[in-house]
N, C-alpha and C positions, 0 to 999 in steps of 0.2 A: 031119037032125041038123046040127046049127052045129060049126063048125070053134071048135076050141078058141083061146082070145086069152092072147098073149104077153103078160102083164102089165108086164113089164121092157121090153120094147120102146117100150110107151104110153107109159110114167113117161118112159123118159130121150128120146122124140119130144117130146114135151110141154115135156122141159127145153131141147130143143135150141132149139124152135120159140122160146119165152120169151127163150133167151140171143140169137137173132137178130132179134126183134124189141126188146130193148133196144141190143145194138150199132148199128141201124139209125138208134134216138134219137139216140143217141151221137155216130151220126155227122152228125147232123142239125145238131145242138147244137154239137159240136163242132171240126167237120171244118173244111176250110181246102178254098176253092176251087183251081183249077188256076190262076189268073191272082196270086190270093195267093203261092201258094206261089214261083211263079216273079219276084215281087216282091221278096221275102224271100230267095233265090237272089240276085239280083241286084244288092242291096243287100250281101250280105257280102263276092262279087265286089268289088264296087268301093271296100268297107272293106279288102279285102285288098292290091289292089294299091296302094292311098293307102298301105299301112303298107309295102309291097314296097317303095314310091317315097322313103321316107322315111328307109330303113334306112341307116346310115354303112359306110365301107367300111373294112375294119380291116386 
């Protein structure tokens, strides 16, 4: 005799699998390399201290 099957188990496996294979689009689609990101960093950096450099002294 078969061992009885967790119905609820299947269902929310199944959802999980779904929601990880859409994040994974997502992140395909969406995501930002490590060389990006640290571009983008690097860029505010240097926006920031242009405004640091700029500032008057009161």
């Amino acid at each position: 005799m078969n061992t009885p099957l967790n119905m609820n188990k299947i269902r929310k496996e199944r959802g999980r699998t779904s929601r990880r294979a859409r994040a994974d689009e997502n992140a395909v689609q969406f995501g930002q390399t490590k060389t990006q990101k640290e571009a983008l960093k690097a860029a505010a950096e240097k926006i920031a201290r242009n405004l640091d450099g700029h500032k008057r002294e009161t």
